[in-house]
C-alpha positions as a printed NumPy array, in Angstrom:
array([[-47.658,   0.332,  -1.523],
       [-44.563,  -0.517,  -3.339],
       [-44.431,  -3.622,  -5.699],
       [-41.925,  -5.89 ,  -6.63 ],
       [-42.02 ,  -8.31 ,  -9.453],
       [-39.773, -11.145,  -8.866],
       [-39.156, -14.17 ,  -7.283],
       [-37.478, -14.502,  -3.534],
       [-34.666, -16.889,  -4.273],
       [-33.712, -14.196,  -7.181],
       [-30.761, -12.782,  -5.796],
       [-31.348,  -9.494,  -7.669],
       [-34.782,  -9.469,  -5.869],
       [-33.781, -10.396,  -2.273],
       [-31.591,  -7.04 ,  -2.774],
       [-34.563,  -4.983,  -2.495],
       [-36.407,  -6.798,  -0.029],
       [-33.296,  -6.562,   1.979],
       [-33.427,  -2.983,   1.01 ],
       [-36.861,  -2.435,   1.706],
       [-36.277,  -4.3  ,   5.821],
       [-33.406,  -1.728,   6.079],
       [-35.504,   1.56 ,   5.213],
       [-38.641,   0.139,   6.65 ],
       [-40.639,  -0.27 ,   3.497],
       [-43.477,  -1.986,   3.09 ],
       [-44.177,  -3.875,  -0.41 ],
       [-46.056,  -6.895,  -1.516],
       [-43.966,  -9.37 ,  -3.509],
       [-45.849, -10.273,  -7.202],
       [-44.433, -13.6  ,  -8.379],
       [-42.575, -13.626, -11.495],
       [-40.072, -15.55 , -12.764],
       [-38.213, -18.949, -12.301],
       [-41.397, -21.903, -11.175],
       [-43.912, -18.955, -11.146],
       [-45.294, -16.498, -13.925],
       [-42.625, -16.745, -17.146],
       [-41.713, -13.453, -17.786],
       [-41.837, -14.03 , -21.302],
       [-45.222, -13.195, -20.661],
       [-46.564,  -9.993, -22.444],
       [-48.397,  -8.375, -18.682],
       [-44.301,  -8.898, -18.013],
       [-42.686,  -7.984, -20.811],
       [-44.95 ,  -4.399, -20.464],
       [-43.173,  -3.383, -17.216],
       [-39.765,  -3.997, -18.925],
       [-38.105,  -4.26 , -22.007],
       [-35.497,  -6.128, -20.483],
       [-37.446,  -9.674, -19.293],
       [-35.777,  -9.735, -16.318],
       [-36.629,  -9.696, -12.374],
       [-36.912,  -7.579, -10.399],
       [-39.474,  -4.944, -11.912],
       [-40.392,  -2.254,  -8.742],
       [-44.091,  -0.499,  -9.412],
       [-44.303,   2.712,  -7.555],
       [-47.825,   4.113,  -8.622],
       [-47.743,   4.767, -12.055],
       [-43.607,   4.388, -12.297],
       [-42.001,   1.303, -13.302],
       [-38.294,   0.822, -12.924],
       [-35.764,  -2.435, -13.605],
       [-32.462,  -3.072, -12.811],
       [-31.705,  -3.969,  -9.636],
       [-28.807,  -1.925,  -8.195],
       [-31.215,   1.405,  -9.732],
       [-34.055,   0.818,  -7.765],
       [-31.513,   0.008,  -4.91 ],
       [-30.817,   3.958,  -5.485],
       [-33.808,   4.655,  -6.508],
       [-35.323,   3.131,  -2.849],
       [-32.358,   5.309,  -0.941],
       [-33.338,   8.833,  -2.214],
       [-36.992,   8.213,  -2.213],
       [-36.79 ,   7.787,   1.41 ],
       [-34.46 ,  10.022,   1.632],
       [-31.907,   7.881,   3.052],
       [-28.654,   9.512,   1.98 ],
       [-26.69 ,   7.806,   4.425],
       [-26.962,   4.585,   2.454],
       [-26.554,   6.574,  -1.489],
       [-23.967,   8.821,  -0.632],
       [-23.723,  12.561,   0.418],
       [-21.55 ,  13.927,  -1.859],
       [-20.878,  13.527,  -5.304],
       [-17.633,  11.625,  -4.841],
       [-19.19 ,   9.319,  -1.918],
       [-21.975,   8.379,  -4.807],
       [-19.596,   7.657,  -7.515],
       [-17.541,   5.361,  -5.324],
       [-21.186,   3.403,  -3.704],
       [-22.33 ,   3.519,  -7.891],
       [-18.79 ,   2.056,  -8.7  ],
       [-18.661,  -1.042,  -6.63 ],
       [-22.765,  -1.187,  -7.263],
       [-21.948,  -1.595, -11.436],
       [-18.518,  -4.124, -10.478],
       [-21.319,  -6.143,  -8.505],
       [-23.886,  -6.615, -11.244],
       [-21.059,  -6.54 , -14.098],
       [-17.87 ,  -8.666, -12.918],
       [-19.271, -10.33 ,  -9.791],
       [-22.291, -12.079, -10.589],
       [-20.969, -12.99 , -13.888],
       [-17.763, -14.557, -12.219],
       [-19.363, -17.069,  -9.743],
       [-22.676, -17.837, -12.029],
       [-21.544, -20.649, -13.575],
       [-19.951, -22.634, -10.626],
       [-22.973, -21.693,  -8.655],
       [-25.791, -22.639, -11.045],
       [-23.814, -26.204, -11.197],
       [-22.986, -27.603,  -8.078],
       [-25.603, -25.011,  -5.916],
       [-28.521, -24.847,  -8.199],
       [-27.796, -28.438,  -9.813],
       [-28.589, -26.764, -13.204],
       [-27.878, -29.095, -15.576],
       [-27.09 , -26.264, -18.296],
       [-24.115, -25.557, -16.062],
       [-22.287, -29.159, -15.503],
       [-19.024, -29.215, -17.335],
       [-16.047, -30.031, -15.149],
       [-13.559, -27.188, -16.523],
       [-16.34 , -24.171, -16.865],
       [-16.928, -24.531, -12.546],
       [-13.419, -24.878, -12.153],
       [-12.625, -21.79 , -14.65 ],
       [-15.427, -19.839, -12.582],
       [-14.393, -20.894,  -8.808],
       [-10.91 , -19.403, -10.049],
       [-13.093, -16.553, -11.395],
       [-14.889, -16.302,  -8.155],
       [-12.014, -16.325,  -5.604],
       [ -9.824, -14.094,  -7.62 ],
       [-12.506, -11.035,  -7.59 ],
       [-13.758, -12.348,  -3.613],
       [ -9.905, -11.539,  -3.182],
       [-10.731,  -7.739,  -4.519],
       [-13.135,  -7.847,  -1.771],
       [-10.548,  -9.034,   1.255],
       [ -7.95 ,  -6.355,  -0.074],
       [-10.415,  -3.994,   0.844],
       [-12.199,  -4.624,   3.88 ],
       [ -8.285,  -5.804,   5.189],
       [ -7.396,  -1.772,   4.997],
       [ -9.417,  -1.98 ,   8.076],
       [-12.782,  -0.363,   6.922],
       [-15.819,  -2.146,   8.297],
       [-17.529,  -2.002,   4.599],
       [-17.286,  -1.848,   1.148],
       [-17.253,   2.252,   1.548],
       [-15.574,   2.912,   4.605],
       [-17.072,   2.834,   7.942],
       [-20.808,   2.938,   7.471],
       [-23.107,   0.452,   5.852],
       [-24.3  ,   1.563,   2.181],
       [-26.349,   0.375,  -0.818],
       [-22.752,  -1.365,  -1.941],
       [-22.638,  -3.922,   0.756],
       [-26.308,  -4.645,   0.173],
       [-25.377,  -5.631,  -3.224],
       [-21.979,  -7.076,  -2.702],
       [-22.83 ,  -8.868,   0.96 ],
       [-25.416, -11.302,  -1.038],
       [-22.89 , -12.334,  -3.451],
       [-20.405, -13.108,  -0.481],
       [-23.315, -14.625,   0.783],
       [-22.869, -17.022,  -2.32 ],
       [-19.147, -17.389,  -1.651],
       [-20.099, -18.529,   1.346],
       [-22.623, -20.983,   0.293],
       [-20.242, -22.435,  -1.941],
       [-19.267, -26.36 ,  -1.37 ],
       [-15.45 , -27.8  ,  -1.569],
       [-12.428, -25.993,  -0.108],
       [-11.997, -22.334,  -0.608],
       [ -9.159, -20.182,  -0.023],
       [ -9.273, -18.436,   3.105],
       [-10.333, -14.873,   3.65 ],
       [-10.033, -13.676,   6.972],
       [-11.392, -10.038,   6.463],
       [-14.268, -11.056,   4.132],
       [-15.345, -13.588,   6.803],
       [-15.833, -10.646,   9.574],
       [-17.824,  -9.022,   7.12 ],
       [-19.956, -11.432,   6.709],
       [-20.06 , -11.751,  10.189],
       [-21.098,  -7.922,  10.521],
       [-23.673,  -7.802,   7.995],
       [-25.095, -11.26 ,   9.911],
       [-26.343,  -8.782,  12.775],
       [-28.325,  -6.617,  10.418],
       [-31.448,  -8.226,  10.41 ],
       [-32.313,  -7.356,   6.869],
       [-29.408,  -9.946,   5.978],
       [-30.33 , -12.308,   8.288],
       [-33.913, -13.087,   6.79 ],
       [-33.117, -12.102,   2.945],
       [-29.45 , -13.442,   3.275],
       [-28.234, -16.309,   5.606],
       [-32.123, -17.172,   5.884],
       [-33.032, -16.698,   2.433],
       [-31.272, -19.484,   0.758],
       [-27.533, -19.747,  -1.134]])
């Protein structure tokens, strides 16, 4: 059985369990991170040079990095249909994967560690305000898409990209105060709401 080190409000972690409901894997969650075992820890900081969650144990492998074990989950179970078919349909699911974990998360962390998380790291006035701004204006990337008239990220089907990019809309979402209006990314989020991966890892699973 597959094993992932991490927490469950992680979001880099609740992409693979999502992952793991959608290819009908079955894991056991190991409890690292955040309130549980500090992954300073040297039993963590073996599985990773990195110190980060989520760490996936597949027998005697070891990978980190969320969005590659989101590929690495795909072509293990041989489920090309969500990694791409072609050379040019992976590049463009790897491309939005690597703007996810690169420009996304780093645009709405700030905001969302202060007024969702309460972080008190994250409480000056201008820094939230600088990274709502941040937030909408790359959420905006997102609506310019999806308004071309493509159900996801990709085009008509449902790939690794929208697991990754639905959970930071997700956030968006979650997000208190007025918001500029997105029509496009709101039916999207409305789609990936009948999926029931995203229902218990995402809407269920906390901001």
């Amino acid at each position: 059985m597959l094993t992932i080190c991490g927490y469950a409000a992680s979001i880099n972690v609740r992409k693979l369990l999502w992952a793991c409901a959608e290819m009908a894997m079955d894991y056991r969650l190991e409890a690292w991170g955040s309130a549980t075992m500090p992954t300073s820890a040297p039993a963590f900081r073996a599985l990773t040079p990195f110190g980060r969650v989520p760490v996936l144990i597949d027998g005697d492998a070891c990978i980190a990095e969320s969005n590659r074990i989101l590929s690495y989950l795909a072509e293990r179970t041989g489920r090309i249909d969500l990694v791409g078919d072609t050379p040019l349909t992976r590049a463009k699911i790897g491309m939005w994967l690597d703007w996810q974990i690169c420009d996304f998360n780093n645009s709405w962390r700030p905001a969302f560690m202060g007024l969702v998380r309460g972080d008190p790291n994250f409480q000056d006035a201008d820094q939230i305000a600088r990274s709502m701004g941040e937030f909408a204006r790359h959420v905006a990337m997102i609506e310019a898409v999806l308004a071309k008239g493509d159900d996801y990220i990709c085009g008509d089907d449902f790939t690794l990209a929208d697991i990754a990019i639905g959970l930071s809309i997700h956030r968006w979402q979650a997000m208190p105060g007025e918001k500029p209006a997105f029509a496009a990314v709101d039916a999207y989020y409305r789609r990936l709401g009948a999926r029931a991966g995203f229902q218990r890892f995402g809407v269920e699973g906390g901001p």
